[in-house]
C-alpha positions as CSV (number, residue, x, y, z in Angstrom):
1,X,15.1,-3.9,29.9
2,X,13.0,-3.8,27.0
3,X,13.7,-0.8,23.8
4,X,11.5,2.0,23.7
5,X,8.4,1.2,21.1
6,X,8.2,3.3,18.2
7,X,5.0,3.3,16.8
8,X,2.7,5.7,13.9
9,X,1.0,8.6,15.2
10,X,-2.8,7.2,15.2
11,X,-4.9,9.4,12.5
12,X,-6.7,10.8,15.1
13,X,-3.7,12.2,17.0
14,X,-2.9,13.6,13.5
15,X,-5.9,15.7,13.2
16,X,-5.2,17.4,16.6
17,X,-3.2,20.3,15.4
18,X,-5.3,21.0,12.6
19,X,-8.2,21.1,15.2
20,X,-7.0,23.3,17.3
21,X,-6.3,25.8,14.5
22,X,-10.0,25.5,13.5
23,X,-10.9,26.5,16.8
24,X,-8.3,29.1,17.5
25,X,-9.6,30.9,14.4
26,X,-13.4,30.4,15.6
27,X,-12.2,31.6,18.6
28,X,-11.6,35.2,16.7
29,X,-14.4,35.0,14.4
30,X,-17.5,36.7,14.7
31,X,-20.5,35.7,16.1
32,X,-22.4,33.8,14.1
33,X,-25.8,36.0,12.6
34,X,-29.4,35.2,13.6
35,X,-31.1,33.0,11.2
36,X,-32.0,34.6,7.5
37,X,-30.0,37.9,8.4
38,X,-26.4,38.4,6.7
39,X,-23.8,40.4,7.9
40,X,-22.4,43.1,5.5
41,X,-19.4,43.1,3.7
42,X,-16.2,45.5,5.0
43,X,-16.1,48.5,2.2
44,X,-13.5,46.4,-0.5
45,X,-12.9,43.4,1.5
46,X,-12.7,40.3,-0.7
47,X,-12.8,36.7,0.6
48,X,-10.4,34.8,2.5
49,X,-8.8,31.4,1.1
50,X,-10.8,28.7,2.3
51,X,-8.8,26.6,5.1
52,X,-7.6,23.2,3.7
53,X,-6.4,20.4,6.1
54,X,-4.9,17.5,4.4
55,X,-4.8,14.4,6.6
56,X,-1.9,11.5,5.6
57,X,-2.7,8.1,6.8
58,X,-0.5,6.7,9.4
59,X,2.0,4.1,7.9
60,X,1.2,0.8,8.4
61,X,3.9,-1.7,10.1
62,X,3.7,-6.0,8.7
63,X,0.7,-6.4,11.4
64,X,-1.3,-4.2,8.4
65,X,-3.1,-7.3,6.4
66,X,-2.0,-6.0,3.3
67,X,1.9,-5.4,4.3
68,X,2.1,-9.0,6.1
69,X,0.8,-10.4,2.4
70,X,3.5,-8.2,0.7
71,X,6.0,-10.0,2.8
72,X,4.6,-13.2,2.1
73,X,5.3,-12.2,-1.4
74,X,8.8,-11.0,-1.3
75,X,9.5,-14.3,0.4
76,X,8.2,-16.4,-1.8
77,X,10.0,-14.4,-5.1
78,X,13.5,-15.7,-3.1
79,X,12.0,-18.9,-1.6
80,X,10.0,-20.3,-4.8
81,X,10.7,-18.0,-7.7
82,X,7.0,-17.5,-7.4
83,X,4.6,-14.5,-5.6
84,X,2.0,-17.0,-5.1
85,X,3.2,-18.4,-1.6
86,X,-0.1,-19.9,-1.6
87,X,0.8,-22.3,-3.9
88,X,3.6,-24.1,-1.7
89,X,2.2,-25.9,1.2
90,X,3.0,-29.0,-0.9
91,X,6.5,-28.3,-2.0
92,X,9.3,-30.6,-0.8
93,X,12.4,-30.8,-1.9
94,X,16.0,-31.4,-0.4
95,X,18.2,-28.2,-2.0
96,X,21.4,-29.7,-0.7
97,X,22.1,-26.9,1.6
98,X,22.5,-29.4,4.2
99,X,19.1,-29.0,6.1
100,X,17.7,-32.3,4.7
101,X,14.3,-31.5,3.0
102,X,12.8,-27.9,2.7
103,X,9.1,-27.8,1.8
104,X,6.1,-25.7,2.8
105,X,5.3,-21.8,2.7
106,X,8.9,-20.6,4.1
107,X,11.1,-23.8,3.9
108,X,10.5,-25.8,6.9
109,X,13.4,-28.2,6.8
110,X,14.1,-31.7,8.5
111,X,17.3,-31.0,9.9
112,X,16.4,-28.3,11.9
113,X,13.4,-28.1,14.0
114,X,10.4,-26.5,12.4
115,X,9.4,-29.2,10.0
116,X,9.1,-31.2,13.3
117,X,7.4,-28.8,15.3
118,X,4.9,-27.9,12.1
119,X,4.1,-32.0,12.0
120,X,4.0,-32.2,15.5
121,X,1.4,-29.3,15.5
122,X,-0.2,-30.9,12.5
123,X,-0.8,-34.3,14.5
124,X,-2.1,-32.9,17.8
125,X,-5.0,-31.1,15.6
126,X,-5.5,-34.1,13.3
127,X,-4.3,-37.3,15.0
128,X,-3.9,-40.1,12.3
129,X,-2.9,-37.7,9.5
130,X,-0.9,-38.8,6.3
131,X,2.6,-37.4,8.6
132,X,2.1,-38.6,12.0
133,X,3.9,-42.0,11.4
134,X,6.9,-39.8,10.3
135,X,7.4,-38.5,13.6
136,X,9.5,-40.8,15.0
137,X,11.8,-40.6,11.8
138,X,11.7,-36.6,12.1
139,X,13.2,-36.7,15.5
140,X,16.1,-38.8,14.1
141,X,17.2,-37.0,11.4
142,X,16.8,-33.9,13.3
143,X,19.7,-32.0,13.1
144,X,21.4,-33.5,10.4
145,X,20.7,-33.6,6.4
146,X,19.6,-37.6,6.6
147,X,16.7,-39.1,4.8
148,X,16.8,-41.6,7.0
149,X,13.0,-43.5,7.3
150,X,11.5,-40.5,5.4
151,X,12.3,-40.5,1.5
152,X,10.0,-41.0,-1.0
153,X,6.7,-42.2,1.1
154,X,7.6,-39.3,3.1
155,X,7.3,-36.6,0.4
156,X,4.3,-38.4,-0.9
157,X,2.5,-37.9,2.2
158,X,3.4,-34.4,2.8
159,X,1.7,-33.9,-0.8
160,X,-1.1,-35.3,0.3
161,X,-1.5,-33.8,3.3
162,X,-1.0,-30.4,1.8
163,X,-4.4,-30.7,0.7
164,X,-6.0,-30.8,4.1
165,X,-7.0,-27.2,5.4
166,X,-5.9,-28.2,8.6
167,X,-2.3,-28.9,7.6
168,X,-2.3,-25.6,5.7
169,X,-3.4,-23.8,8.8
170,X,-0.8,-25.1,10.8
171,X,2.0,-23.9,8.5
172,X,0.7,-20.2,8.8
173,X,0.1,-20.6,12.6
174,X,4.1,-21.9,12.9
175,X,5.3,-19.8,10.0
176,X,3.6,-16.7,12.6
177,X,4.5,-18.2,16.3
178,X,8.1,-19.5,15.0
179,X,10.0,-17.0,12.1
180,X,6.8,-13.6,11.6
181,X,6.1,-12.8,14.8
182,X,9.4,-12.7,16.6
183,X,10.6,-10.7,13.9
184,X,8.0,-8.4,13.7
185,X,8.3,-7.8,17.5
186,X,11.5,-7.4,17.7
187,X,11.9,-4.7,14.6
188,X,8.9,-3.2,16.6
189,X,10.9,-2.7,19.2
190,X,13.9,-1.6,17.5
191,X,11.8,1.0,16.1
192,X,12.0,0.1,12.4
193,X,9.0,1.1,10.0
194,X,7.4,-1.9,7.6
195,X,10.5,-2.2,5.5
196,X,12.9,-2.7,8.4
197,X,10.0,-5.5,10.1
198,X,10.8,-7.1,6.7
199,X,14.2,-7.2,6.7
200,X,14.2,-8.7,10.3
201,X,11.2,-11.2,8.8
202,X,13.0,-12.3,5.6
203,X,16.4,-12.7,7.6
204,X,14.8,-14.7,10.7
205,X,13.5,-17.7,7.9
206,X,17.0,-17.8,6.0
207,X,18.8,-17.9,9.1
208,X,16.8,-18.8,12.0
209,X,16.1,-16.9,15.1
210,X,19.5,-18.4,16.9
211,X,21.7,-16.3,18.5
212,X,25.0,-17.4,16.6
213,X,27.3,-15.5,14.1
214,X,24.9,-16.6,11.3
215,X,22.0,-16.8,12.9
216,X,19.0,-13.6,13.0
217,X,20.1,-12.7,16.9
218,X,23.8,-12.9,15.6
219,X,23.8,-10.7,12.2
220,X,21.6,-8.3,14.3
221,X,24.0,-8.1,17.1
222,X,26.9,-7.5,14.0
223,X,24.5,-4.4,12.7
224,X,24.3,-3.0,16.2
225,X,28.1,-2.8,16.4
226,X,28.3,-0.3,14.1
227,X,25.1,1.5,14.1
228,X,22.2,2.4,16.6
229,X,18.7,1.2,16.1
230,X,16.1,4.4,15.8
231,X,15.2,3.3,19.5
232,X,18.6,3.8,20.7
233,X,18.2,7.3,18.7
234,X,20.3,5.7,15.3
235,X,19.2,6.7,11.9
236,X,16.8,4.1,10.4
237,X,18.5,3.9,6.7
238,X,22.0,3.8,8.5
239,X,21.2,0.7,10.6
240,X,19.1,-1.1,8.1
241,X,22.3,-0.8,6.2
242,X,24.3,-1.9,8.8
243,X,22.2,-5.0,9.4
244,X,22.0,-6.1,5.5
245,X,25.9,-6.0,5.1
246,X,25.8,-8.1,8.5
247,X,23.3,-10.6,6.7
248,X,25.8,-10.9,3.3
249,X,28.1,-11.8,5.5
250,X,26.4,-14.2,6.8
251,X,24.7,-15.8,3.8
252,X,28.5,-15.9,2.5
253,X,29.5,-18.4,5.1
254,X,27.4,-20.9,2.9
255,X,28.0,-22.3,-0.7
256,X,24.2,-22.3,-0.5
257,X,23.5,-19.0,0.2
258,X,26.6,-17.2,-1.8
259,X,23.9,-15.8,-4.1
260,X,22.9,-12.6,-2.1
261,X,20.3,-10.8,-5.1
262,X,17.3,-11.3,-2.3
263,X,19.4,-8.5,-0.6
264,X,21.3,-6.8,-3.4
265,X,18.6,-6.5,-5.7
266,X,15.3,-6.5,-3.4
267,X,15.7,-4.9,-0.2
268,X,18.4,-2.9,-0.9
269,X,16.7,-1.2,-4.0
270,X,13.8,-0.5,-1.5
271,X,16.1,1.2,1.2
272,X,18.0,3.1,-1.1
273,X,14.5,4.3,-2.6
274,X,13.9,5.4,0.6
275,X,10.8,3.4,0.7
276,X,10.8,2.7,4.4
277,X,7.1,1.9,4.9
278,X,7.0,-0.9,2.1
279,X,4.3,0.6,-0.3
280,X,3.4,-0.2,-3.3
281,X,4.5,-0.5,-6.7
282,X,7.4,-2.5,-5.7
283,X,9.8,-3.9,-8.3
284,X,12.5,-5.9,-7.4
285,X,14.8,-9.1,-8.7
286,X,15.9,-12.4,-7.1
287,X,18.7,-14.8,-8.9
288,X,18.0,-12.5,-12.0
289,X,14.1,-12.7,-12.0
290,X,12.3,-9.3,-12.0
291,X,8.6,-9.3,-10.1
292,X,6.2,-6.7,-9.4
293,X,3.7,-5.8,-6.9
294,X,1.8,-2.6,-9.0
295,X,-0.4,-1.2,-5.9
């Protein structure tokens, strides 16, 4: 059975209440006079305070084109010490984490899956492309942290390629189908607000959406042990809380990831700000390194 949805109140359904208190107090007033004519005064009666209806904007979840670029920002600070996420569809590198190489806007890596999945993508919409003769090699080393018939022609060519639009557009379509939209979904459906879609978002490309301990459907199974989403009627800070001490715990499990500042001193500085809806100015630090978005 799928969780409730908990979703903004649309402007419009904003506005309702103050409408109907505009027209419960036409309702009383009197009729309006005949065109030219004014009506006179009641002896010492002074005018009224003008009605004033203020109407907030509706918070905006990571669908928002502006909140989904924040979180390709955030990202990117952890990912590439950088907010321009732009700027990496042609980084490759093997951290030694023991995925094999990591390259591209969230770290597609050769050991596990998505680097093959974004090249076989790549080579169904451009056949003879700079990667497709790495295919065979990618299926080998899937799984495992081997170069093995990749190495250096391999990084050359994703280089290269990275300067193709089309290659570009398929890391943002698998970036979305694989890690971003799953996670936006499922914090959708969990009823968490922009930050908590985040959280789910940034969590999902660490860790991948598996359902192991140390994988997203595992930390977020650890979370809801000890809280309640706000669709099973939990408190939203609570939970989010919850879920971030499940995700140190699982970052802790690698040598790689024992440096936890993307939570620490990033999302937890927005939760304990109260800043569940992920606006702007947002300042934050990752392995030390302070960034800014101002508005």
């Amino acid at each position: 059975m799928k969780s409730p949805l908990i979703r903004p109140v649309p402007r419009r359904a904003a506005l309702l209440p103050a409408l109907a208190a505009v027209t419960a107090l036409a309702a009383v007033a009197p009729a309006t006079a005949a065109p030219g004519a004014h009506a006179a005064p009641s002896p010492g009666a002074s005018p009224g305070p003008a009605l004033s209806i203020t109407v907030r904007p509706a918070p905006t979840g990571l669908t928002d084109a502006r909140k989904k670029e924040i979180a390709m920002e955030l990202v990117s600070s952890a990912e590439n010490s950088s907010l321009d996420w732009k700027a990496q569809y042609a980084y490759i590198e093997d951290i030694d984490d023991g995925r094999g190489y990591t390259a591209g806007i969230i770290g597609f890596c050769s050991g596990t899956g998505d680097m093959l999945g974004l090249v076989g993508l790549y080579t169904r919409r451009r056949p003879g492309n700079p990667l497709a003769g790495y295919l065979p090699a990618l299926r080998k080393v899937n799984g495992t942290d081997s170069h093995r018939g990749l190495g250096p022609g391999f990084v050359k060519a994703w280089r290269a390629a990275a300067a193709d639009p089309v290659f570009r557009r398929a890391q943002d379509d698998e970036r979305d189908r694989v890690y971003f939209g799953p996670a936006v979904a499922r914090a959708e459906a969990d009823g968490l607000r922009a930050l908590g879609q985040f959280v789910y978002y940034d969590a999902m490309v660490m860790h991948g959406p598996g359902a192991d301990p140390v994988s997203f459907g595992g930390i977020r199974g650890t979370a809801m042990r000890k809280a309640r989403t706000p669709a099973q009627g939990g408190d939203e800070v609570t939970y989010l809380n919850a879920f971030l001490d499940a995700r140190k715990a699982a970052m802790r499990t690698e040598e790689a990831h024992a440096d936890t500042s993307r939570v620490d001193t990033a999302q937890r500085v927005f939760l304990r700000s109260g800043n569940l809806d992920l606006d702007p100015p947002l300042r934050w630090k990752v392995y030390g390194d302070a960034y800014e978005i101002p508005r």
